[in-house]
N, C-alpha and C positions, 0 to 999 in steps of 0.2 A: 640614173645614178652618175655622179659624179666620178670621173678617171684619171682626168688629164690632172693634174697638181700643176703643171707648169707656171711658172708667171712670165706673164708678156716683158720683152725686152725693152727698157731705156723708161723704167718706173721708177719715180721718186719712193723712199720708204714709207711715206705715207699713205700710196697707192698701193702698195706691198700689202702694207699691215691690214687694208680695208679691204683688197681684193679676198688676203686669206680670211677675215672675218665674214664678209658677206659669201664665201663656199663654205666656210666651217657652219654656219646656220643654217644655208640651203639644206647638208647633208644631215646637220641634226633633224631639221625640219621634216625632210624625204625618211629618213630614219624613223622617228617618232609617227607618221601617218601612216609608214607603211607595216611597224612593227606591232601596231592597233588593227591593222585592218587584216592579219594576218591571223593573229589572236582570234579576232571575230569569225572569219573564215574555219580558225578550225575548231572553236565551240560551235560552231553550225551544224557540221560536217560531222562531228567526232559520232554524235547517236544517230547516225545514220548510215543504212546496210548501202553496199558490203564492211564487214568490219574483218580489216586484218589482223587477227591474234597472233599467228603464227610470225608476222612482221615484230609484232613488240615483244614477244617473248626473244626470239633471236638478239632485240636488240637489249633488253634487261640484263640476257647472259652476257652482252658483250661489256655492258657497261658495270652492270653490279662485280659478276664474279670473273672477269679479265682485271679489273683495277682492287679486287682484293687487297693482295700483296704490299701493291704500291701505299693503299692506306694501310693496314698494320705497321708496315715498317715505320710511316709518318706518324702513325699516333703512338707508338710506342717511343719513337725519341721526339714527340712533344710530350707526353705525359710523365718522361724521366729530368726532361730539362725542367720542364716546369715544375717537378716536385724537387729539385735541386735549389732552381734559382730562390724561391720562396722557404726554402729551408736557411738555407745559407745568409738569405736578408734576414728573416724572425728572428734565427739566430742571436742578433743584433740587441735585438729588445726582448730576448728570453720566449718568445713566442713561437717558435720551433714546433711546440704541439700543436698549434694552428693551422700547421702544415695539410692534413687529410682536408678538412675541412674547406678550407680556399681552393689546394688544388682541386676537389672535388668538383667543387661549385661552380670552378672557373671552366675544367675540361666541358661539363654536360651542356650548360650555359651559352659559352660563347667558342671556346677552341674546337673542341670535338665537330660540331656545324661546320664552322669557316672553315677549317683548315682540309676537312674532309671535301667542303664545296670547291673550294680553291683548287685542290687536285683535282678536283673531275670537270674545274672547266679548263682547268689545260690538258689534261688527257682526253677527253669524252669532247669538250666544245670546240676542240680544233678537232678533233675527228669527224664528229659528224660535220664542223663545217668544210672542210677539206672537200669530204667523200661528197657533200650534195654539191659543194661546187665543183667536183670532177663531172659529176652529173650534167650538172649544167652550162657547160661549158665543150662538155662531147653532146650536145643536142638529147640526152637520154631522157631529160623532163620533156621536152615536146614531143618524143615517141609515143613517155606515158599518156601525156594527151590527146596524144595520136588516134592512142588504144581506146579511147572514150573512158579511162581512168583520171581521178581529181589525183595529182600530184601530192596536193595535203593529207591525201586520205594513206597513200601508200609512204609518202617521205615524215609526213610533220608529228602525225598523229604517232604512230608507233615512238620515234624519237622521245617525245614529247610523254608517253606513257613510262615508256621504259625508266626516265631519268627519274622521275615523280616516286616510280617504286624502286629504283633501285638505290637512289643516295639518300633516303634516310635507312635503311637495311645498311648501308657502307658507314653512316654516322654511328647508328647503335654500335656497329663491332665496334669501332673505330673508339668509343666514348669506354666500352671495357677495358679494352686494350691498352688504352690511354692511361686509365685507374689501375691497371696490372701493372704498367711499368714505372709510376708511380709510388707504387707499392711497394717496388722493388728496391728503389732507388734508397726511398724512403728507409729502408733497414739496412742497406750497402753505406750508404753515406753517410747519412743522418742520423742513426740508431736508433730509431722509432720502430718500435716491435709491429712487425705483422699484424696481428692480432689487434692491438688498439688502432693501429690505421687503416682495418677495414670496419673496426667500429665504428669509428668516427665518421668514415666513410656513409656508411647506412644509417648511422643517427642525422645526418646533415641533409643528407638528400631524401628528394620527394618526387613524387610522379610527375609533380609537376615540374620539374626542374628536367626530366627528360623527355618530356614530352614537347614542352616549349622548344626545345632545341632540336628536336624533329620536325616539329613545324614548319622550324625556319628553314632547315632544308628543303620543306618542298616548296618555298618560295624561289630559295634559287634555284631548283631547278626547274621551276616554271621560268625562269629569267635565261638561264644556260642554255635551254632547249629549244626557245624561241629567237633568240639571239644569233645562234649558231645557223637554224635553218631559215631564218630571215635573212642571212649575210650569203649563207652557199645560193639561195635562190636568186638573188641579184647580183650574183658575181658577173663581172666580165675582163674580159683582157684576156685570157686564155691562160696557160699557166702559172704565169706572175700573176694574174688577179687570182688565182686560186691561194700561193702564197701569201700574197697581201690580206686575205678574205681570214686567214686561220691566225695569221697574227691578230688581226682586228677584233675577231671574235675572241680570242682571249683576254684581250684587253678590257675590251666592252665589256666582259662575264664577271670578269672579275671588279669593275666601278661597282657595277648593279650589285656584287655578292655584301661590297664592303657599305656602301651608303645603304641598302635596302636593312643591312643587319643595325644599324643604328634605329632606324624606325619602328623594326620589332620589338628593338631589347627595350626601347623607350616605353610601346606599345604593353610589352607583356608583364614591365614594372608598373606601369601605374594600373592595371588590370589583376595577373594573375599575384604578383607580389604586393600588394599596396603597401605591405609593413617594409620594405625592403629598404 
């Protein structure tokens, strides 16, 4: 992997610009073969004993119910804002009772997902990549192979379970929550009775409208979970590369969260919505 950034002394900028072009592709390159073959590695591995449960459960509680809070608190002032800002536009054009409906659609759909995903790869995907690159970085993965244990079976695998089960459980609360405050806001500000805004609510949506948007969570966090412990495994530098490694993984989480949710919502309109 790629470390040194430096550019050599007494280059014209067109040396510059090609130098950094020809490493930005090497490392995509190195990135992309190695984020495949990591993948492959641990569908290999994953049904095959020994299996650490106790590893993934440990890490489910860290990741589902330690980041609780953090999403309520976010879906609850996205679900207020977003029942504001589309009150306060319809407004406009007398469409105000529109309001349950859109926000409904909008939270299950596309916000309640992302925005839920989005928190857990910068809480969860710089954590776990952090912590495997402290790992690796204090030699503690070559112990494990020391020990005649596969490093993915104890590091990748439980990560990798845990996020799978725990961020659509953090979406669903998160997609309630969202619709309670919502709902709130919707009779504080707007004066849209309760009552008709949870009707409209459950006249509009359908299973398939939350189910869809769980799915898409366990894409990203097929994406978050591989990301993070592909970057802590190839860390180097010693503690700047551990810092550099948890920025990186966030960044990276978050492209793959927002271009992969394009592909689905594409994918699950001309499929599970045709009429849509």
């Amino acid at each position: 992997m790629i470390t040194d950034r430096s550019l050599p002394k007494n280059t014209s900028f067109l040396e510059n610009v090609l130098i950094r072009s020809t490493r930005n592709l090497t490392e995509t390159v190195h990135f992309g073969g190695g984020f495949g073959l990591l993948v492959y590695q641990t569908f290999r591995e994953m049904f095959q004993r020994p299996f650490y449960f106790r590893l993934a459960v440990d890490q489910t509680y860290k990741i589902g119910v330690e980041s609780f809070q953090l999403v309520m608190v976010t879906a609850l002032a996205t679900g207020s804002v977003m029942a504001l800002q589309f009150g306060f536009g319809l407004a406009r054009f007398g469409g105000k009772l529109y309001v349950p409906k859109i926000a409904a659609l909008t939270i299950l759909r596309e916000m309640g997902p992302v925005f839920t995903s989005l928190l857990v790869a910068g809480r969860i995907g710089s954590g776990i990549a952090s912590e495997v690159a402290s790992m690796k970085v204090t030699q503690q993965i070559d112990a494990i192979r020391a020990l005649g244990t596969s490093p993915i079976k104890k590091i990748v695998i439980p990560r990798l379970l845990a996020c799978m089960i725990a961020l659509p459980i953090l979406t669903l609360f998160a997609d309630f929550i969202a619709l309670f405050g919502a709902t709130l806001v919707g009779k504080l500000e707007l004066g849209i009775n309760s009552e008709y805004f949870l009707a409209k609510i459950i006249e509009t949506l359908k299973i398939e409208d939350l189910l869809t948007g769980m799915a898409k969570t366990s894409v990203f966090a097929f994406f978050i979970a591989f990301t993070a412990c592909w970057r802590g495994l190839n860390t180097e530098g010693g503690t700047q590369g551990v810092g550099n490694t948890t920025t990186w993984v966030v960044v990276t989480s978050s492209i793959f969260i927002m271009i992969s949710d394009f592909f689905l919502t594409k994918f699950f309109i001309l499929t599970v919505f045709p009429k849509f």
